[in-house]
C-alpha positions in Angstrom: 89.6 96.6 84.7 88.8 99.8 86.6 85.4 99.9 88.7 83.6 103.0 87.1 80.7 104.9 88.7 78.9 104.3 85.1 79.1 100.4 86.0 78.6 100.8 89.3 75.1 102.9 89.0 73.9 100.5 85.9 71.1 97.8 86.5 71.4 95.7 89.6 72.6 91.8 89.4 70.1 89.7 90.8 69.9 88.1 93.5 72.4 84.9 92.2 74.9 87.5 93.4 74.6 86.1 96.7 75.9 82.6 95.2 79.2 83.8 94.4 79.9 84.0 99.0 79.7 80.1 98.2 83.3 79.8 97.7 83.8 81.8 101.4 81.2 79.4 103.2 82.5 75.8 101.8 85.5 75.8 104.1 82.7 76.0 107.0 81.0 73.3 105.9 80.7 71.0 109.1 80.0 74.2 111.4 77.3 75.2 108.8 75.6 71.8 109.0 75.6 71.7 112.6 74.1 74.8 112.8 71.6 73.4 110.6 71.4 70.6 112.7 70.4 73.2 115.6 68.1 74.7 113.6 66.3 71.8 113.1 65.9 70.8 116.8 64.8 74.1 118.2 61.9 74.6 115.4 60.7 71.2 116.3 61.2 72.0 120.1 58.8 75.1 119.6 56.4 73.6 117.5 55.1 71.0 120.1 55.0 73.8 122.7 51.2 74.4 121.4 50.1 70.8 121.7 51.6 70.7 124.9 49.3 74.1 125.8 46.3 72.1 125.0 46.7 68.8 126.8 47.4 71.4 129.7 44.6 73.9 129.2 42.5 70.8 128.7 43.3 69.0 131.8 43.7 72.3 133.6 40.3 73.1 133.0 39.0 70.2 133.3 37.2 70.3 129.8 38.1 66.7 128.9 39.5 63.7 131.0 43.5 62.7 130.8 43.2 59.5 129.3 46.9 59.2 128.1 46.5 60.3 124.7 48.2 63.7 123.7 52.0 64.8 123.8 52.4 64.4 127.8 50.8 61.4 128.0 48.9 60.2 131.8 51.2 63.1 133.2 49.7 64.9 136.4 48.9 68.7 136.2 52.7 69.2 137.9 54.1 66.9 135.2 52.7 68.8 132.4 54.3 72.1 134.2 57.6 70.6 134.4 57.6 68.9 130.5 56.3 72.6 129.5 59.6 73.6 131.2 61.9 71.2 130.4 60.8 71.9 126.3 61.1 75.6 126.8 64.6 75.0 128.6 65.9 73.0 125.0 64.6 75.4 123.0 66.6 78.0 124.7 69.7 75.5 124.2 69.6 75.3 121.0 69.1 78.8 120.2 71.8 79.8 122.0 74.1 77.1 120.4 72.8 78.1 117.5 72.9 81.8 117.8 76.9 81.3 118.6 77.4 79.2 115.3 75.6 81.2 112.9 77.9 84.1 114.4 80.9 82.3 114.0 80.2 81.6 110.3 79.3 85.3 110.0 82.3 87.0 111.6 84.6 84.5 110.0 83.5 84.5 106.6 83.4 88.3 106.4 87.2 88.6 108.0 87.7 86.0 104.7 86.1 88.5 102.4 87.7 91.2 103.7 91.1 90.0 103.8 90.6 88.4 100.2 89.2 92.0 98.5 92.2 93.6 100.5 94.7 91.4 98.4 92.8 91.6 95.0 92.8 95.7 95.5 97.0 95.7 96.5 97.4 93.3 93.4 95.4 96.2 91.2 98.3 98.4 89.2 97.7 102.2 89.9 95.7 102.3 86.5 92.9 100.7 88.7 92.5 103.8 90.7 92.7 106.1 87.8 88.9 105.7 88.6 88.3 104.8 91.8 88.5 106.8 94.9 90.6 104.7 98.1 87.6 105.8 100.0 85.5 104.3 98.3 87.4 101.0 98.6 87.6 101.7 102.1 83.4 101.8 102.5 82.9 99.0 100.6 85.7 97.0 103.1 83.8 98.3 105.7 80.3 99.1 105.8 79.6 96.9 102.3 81.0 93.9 104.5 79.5 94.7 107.8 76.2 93.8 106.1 77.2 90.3 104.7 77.9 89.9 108.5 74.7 90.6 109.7 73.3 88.7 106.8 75.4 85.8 107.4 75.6 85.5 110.8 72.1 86.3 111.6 69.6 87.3 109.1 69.8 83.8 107.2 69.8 81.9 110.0 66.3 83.7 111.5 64.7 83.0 108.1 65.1 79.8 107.8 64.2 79.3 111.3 60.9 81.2 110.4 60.7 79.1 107.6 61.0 76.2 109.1 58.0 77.5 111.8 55.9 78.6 108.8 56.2 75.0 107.3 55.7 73.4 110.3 53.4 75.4 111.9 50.7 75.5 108.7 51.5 71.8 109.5 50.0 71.8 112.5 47.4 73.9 111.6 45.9 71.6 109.2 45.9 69.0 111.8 44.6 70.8 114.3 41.9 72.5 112.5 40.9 72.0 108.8 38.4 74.4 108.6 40.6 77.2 109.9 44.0 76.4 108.5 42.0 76.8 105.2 40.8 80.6 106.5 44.5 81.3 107.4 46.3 79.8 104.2 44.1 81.9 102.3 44.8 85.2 104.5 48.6 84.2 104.6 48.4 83.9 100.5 47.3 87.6 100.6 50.5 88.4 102.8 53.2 87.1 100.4 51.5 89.5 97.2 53.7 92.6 98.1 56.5 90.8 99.9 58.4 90.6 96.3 57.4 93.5 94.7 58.5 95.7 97.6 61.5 93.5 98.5 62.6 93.9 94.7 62.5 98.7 95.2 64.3 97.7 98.5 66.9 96.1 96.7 67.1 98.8 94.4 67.6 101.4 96.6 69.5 99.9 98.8 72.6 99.8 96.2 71.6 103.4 95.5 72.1 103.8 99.2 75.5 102.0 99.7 76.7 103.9 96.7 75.9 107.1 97.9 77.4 106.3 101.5 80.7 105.2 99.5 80.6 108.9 97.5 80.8 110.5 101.0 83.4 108.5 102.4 85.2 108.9 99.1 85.3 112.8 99.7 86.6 112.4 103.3 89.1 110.5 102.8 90.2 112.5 99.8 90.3 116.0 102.3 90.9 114.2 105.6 94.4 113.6 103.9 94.8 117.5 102.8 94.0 119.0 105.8 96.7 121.1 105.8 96.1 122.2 102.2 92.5 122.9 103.5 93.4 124.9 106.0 95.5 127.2 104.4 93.4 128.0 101.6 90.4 128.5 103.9 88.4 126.0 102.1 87.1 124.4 105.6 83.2 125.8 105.3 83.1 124.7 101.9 84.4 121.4 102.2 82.2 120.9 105.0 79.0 122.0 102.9 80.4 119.5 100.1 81.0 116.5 102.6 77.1 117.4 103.9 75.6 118.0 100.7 76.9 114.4 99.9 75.5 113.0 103.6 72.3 114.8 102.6 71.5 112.8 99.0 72.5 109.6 100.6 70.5 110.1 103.9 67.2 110.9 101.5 68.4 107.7 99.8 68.5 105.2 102.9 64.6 107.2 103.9 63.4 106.4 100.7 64.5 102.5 101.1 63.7 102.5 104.7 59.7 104.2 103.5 59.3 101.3 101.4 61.0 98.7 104.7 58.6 100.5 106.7 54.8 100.3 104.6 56.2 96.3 104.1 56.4 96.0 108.4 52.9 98.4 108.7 51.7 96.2 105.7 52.4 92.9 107.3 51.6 93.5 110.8 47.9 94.7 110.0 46.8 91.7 108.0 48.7 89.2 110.2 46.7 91.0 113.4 43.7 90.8 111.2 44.0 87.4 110.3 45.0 86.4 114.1 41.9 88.4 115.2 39.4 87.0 112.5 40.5 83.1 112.9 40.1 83.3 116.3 36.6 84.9 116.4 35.6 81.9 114.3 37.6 79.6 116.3 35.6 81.0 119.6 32.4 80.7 118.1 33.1 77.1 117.3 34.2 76.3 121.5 31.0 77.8 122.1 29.1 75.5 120.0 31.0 72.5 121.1 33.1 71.8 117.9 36.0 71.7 119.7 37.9 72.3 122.8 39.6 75.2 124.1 42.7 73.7 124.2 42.7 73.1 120.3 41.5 76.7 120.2 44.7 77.7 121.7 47.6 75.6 120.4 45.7 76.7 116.9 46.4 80.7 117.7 49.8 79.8 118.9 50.4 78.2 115.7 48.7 80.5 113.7 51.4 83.3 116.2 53.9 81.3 114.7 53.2 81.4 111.3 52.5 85.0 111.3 55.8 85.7 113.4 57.4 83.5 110.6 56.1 85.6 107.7 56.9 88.8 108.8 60.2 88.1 109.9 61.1 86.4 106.2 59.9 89.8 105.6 62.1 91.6 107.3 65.0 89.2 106.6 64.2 89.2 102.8 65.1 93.0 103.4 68.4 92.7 104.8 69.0 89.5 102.2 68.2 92.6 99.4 70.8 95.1 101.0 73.2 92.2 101.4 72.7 91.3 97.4 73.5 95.0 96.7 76.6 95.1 99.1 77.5 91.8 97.7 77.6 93.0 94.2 79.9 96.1 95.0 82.2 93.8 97.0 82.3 90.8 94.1 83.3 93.8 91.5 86.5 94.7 93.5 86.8 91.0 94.0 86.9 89.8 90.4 88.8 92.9 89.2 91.1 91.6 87.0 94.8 93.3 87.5 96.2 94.7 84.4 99.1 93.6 84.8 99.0 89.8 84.4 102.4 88.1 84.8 103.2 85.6 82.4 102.2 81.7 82.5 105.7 80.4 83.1 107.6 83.4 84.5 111.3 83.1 83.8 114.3 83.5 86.0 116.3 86.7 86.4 119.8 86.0 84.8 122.7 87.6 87.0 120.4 88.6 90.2 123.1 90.8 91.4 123.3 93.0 88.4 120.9 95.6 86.7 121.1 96.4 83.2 118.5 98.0 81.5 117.5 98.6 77.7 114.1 100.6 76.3 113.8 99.0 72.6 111.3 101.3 70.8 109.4 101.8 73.8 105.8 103.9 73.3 103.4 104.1 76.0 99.6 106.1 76.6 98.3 106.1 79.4 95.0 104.4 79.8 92.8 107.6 81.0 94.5 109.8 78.3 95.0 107.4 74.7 95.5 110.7 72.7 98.5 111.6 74.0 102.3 109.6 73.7 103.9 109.5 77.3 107.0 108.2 76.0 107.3 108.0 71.7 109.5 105.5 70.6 112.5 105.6 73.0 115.6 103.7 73.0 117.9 103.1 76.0 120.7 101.5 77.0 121.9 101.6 80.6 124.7 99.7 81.8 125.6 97.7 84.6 126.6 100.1 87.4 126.1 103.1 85.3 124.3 106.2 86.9 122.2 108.1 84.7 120.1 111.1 85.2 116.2 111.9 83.3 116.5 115.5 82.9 113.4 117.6 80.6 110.3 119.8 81.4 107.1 118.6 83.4 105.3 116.6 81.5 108.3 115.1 79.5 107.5 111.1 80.4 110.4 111.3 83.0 108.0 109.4 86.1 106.4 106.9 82.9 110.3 105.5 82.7 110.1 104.7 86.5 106.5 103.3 86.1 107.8 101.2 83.2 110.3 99.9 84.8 108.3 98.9 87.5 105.8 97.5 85.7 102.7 99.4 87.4 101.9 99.7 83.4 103.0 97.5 80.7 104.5 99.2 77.4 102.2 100.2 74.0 105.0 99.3 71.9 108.4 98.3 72.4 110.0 96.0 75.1 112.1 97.0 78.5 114.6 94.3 79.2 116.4 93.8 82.7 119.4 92.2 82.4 118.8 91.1 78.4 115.4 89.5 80.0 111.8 91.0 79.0 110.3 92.3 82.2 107.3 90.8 81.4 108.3 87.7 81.4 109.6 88.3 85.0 107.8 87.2 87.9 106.2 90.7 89.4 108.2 90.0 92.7 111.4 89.1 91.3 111.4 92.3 89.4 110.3 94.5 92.1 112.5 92.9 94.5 115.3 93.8 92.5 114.9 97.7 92.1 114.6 100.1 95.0 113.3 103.7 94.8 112.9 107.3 96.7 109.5 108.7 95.8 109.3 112.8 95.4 106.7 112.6 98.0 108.0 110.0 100.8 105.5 107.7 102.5 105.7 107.5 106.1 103.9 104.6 107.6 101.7 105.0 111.2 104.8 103.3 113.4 108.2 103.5 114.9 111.5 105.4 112.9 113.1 101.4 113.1 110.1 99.5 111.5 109.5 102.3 108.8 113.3 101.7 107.6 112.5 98.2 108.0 110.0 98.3 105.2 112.6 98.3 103.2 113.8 94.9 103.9 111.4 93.2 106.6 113.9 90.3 107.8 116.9 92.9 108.2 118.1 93.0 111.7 118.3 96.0 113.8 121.7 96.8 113.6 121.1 96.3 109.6 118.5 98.6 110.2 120.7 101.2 111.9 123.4 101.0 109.7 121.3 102.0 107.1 120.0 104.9 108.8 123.3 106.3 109.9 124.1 106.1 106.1 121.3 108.5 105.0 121.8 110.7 108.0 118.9 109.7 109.7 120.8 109.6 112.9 121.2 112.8 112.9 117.6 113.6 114.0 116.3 110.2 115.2 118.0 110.4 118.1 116.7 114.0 119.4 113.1 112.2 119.4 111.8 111.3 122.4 111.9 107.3 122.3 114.7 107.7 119.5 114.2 104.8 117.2 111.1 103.6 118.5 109.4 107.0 118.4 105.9 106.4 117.0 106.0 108.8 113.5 102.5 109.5 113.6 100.2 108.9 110.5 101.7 109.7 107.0 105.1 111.3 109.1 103.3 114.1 110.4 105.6 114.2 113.6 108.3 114.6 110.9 109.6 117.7 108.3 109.9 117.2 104.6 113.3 116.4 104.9 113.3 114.3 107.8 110.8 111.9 106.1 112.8 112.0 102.8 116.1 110.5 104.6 113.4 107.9 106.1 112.4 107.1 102.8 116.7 106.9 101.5 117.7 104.6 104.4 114.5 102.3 103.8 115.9 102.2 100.0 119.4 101.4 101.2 118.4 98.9 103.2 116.8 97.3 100.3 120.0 96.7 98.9 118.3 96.0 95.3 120.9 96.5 91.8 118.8 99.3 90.7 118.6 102.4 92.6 115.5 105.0 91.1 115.7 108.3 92.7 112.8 110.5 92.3 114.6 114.0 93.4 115.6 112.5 96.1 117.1 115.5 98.5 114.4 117.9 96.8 112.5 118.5 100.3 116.2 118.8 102.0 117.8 122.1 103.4 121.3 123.0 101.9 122.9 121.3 105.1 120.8 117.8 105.0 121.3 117.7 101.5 125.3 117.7 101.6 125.0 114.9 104.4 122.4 112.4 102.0 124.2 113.0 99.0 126.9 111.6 100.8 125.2 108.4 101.8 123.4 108.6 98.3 127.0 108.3 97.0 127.8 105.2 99.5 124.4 103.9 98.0 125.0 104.1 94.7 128.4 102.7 94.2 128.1 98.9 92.4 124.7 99.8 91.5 122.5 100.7 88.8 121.2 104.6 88.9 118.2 106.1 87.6 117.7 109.9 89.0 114.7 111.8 87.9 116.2 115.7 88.5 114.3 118.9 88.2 117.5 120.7 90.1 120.9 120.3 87.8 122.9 120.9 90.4 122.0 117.5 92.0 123.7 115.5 88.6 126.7 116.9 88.0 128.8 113.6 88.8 126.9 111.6 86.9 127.9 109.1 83.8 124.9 110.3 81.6 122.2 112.8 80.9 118.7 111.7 79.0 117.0 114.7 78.2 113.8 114.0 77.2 110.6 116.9 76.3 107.1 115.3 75.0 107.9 112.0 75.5 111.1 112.0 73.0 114.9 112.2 73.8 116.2 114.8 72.7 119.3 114.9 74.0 122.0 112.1 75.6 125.4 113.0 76.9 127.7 113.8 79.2 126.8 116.7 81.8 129.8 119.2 80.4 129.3 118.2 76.9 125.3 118.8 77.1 126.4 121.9 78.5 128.6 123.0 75.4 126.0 122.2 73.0 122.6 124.4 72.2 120.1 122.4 73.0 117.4 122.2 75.5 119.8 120.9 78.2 122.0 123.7 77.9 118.8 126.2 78.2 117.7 124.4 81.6 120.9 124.8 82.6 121.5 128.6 82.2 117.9 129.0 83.0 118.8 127.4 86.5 122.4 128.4 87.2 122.0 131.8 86.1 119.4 132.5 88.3 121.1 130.6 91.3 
């Protein structure tokens, strides 16, 4: 199903969202769990770095004897140095190795993700973005998975390495010092009481945030392709006020989430100071009166440092965790977005591969976004083997449905299509597609060479396959007056090319194809009067032994051919012959005159 705004801006999924990345992590496994493994080892390296401040200050001051108790043991004041050293040199160890595996995970899993929403969004038929914008898709590819990354890769990784300090650390604390680890648990209790609260608006907003990011890039994308339109209407100062007015609402958007990021940091940071500050005043009164030594004192602050460092970074990782939930949600709808077109269980074979006859059997279809109104009304057609037939009628008269159809971008209301006597919807979608090639209206150029955009056609032709089909639809006739000739770079969407030039493009990629059904979308529409005589010609070559659909707006272009459908709201009005559509009065005959009476 589509992804609507009106789903998109309803109540947020909790945070079980984040479960559903399981299925991206569990090839990772082993690298997961030996970056656990590092985990483990650096929080317990750090956490005796206090005791071994004590036995040091201790010594080093000379406030008790070394009797070879403590972590170092009968070590001399040079020995405690180097074991200080030596612990902070495997800490750094494992945080490094750790560091690279956690990033690993991160950067793999989210090329994974990436490359798995791609796929589910190219499987979508073009109902799917009936609703939703390509630019849209393209921000959450982009930004929505940038921070899984940093969630993945990082953010996880430092909480549960706070974690594991916070844990370990109040630990320590109890050991160390009863009294006080009792005066911080209760000042750390206080800490956690707007950690969830706030984390739960940042959450919130956050998905507001990546939302309104996404309407932005949306527009861009939508204009950035235009240009040219843009410009020649003058509309550049108002698309520009549209495009900021959009970067406006989301910017106040990401300041409200990062105001609430921000009073959570000022929040934490005070009462951890404070509680630093206040345990150690008691802490200093009790060296003072002999209760214990100042070594204790100062592996308990370090301890007490790390459990505070622990908190507020679980603070500021429970943010990013809340942005990532939201992201993770966006991504997850495009990724269980069911197609609607579903082939069948047990797709049946194509009988005669090489052939391509076609029959509409009280075919009806609505288009999703408009259900009160019939693109095609009951039609019946029967196209033979070979034949070449032309859909002739107004705008609006279901001509482009029938090539839809027949793809299968959208399956039938009522009625069956049937390739070769075989429902198409019992076809596997590749099998059908593979057998029918087509010339868009508008031509797509892709951002390569001239040779590898013919290639398209047919990926494992060879070059000379390649070349002959270009010299067929006259390509040849330009290509070689670029500078690099075949391997001239076309620019993005042709733009290096005229309409016409990227029309023959389009007719050699579709002769190369070599596919039993030919569909021609007014094919030499963007043509001159010159390059249209030369690709009719290698139209002609292209059509002969196949199967010819031709959408035509200009008359003139189906003269020669077997059959004329004349269709007007969806019905078929007419079927015949060119000259004897002509002879009769019926809406053919009045397209005609209207057309070759003008000309």
């Amino acid at each position: 199903m589509p992804i609507s705004k009106s789903t998109r801006s309803g109540s947020t999924r909790r945070l079980s969202t984040l479960k559903d990345l399981w299925p991206f992590l569990r090839p990772y496994r082993r690298r997961i769990a030996l970056a656990f493994v590092l985990l483990c080892l650096g929080s317990a390296t750090i956490l005796l770095v206090p005791l071994a401040f004590r036995d040091l200050i201790d010594l080093g001051f000379g406030q008790r004897q070394n009797t070879g108790g403590g972590l170092l043991g009968s070590l001399s004041l040079n020995g405690h140095f180097a074991a200080l050293f030596g612990l902070a040199s495997l800490w750094a160890l494992t945080v490094a190795a750790r560091y690279y595996t956690v990033t690993w995970i991160g950067e793999r899993v989210t090329a994974d993700l990436r490359s798995a929403v791609y796929a589910r969004v190219l499987a979508q038929s073009p109902q799917f973005f009936e609703t939703l914008q390509t630019g849209e898709v393209l921000s959450r590819l982009t930004g929505d998975t940038t921070l899984i990354q940093t969630v993945i890769g990082s953010s996880i990784s430092m909480g549960l390495r706070s974690l594991f300090q916070f844990v370990g650390g109040m630990v320590m604390l109890a050991v160390t010092s009863l009294y006080l680890f009792s005066l911080n648990l209760g000042l750390t209790a206080l800490l956690m009481l707007p950690l969830f609260a706030i984390g739960r608006k940042v959450k919130k907003l956050s998905r507001e945030s990546q939302d309104k990011i996404a309407d932005a890039s949306a527009l861009a994308g939508e204009i950035l392709n235009a240009v040219p339109t843009v410009q020649a209407y003058t509309q550049e100062q108002r698309e520009t006020k549209r495009f900021a007015d959009r970067a406006e609402i989301s910017f106040i958007t990401a300041i409200r989430r990062t105001r609430f990021r921000a009073a959570l940091t000022a929040l934490v940071i005070i009462a951890v100071m404070g509680s630093i500050i206040f345990v150690l005043w008691i802490g200093a009164n009790q060296v003072h009166a002999g209760s214990m030594t100042g070594g204790q004192l100062a592996s308990f602050v370090l301890y007490a440092t790390l459990v505070a460092g622990g908190v507020s970074t679980m603070a500021e990782v429970w943010g990013d965790i809340m942005r990532a939930a939201g992201a993770a949600e966006r991504l997850l709808e495009l990724l269980h977005a069911k197609p609607s077109i579903v082939e069948a269980d047990t797709s049946q074979p194509l009988p005669q591969p090489r052939k391509a006859e076609i029959q509409f059997e009280h075919v009806s279809f609505r288009y999703p976004s408009r259900m009160q109104i019939a693109a095609l009304d009951d039609i019946n057609i029967d196209i033979a083997t070979g034949e070449i037939v032309a859909l002739v009628g107004p705008s609006g008269a279901g001509k482009t449905t029938v090539f839809q159809l027949l793809l299968r971008f959208y399956d039938t209301t009522h009625g069956t299509i049937r390739f070769n006597g075989q429902d198409i919807r019992q076809l596997a979608l590749h099998e059908l597609r593979d057998k029918i090639a087509i010339v868009p209206q508008d031509s797509v150029i892709f951002s390569a060479n001239a040779l590898e955009n013919i290639r398209y056609g047919r990926p494992t032709a060879s070059d000379d396959e390649v070349m002959a089909a270009a010299k067929s639809a006259q390509v040849e006739e330009f290509i070689n007056r670029l500078p690099d000739g075949y391997q001239t770079f076309l620019g993005e969407r042709g733009t290096r090319l005229s309409g016409g030039q990227r029309q023959r493009i389009a007719i050699a990629r579709a002769i190369l194809k070599n596919a039993p059904l030919l569909l021609l979308d007014e094919a030499t529409s963007a043509l001159d009067a010159e390059s249209e005589i030369l690709v009719q010609e290698g139209l002609n070559a292209a059509m002969q032994g196949r199967t010819t659909l031709i959408i035509a707006h200009r008359l003139a272009t189906v003269k020669k051919v077997n059959r004329i459908i004349v269709l007007n709201q969806g019905r078929i009005v007419e079927i015949g012959a060119p000259e004897d559509l002509r002879k009769q009065s019926g809406l053919y005959a009045k397209l005609a005159s209207l057309q070759f009476d003008v000309q």
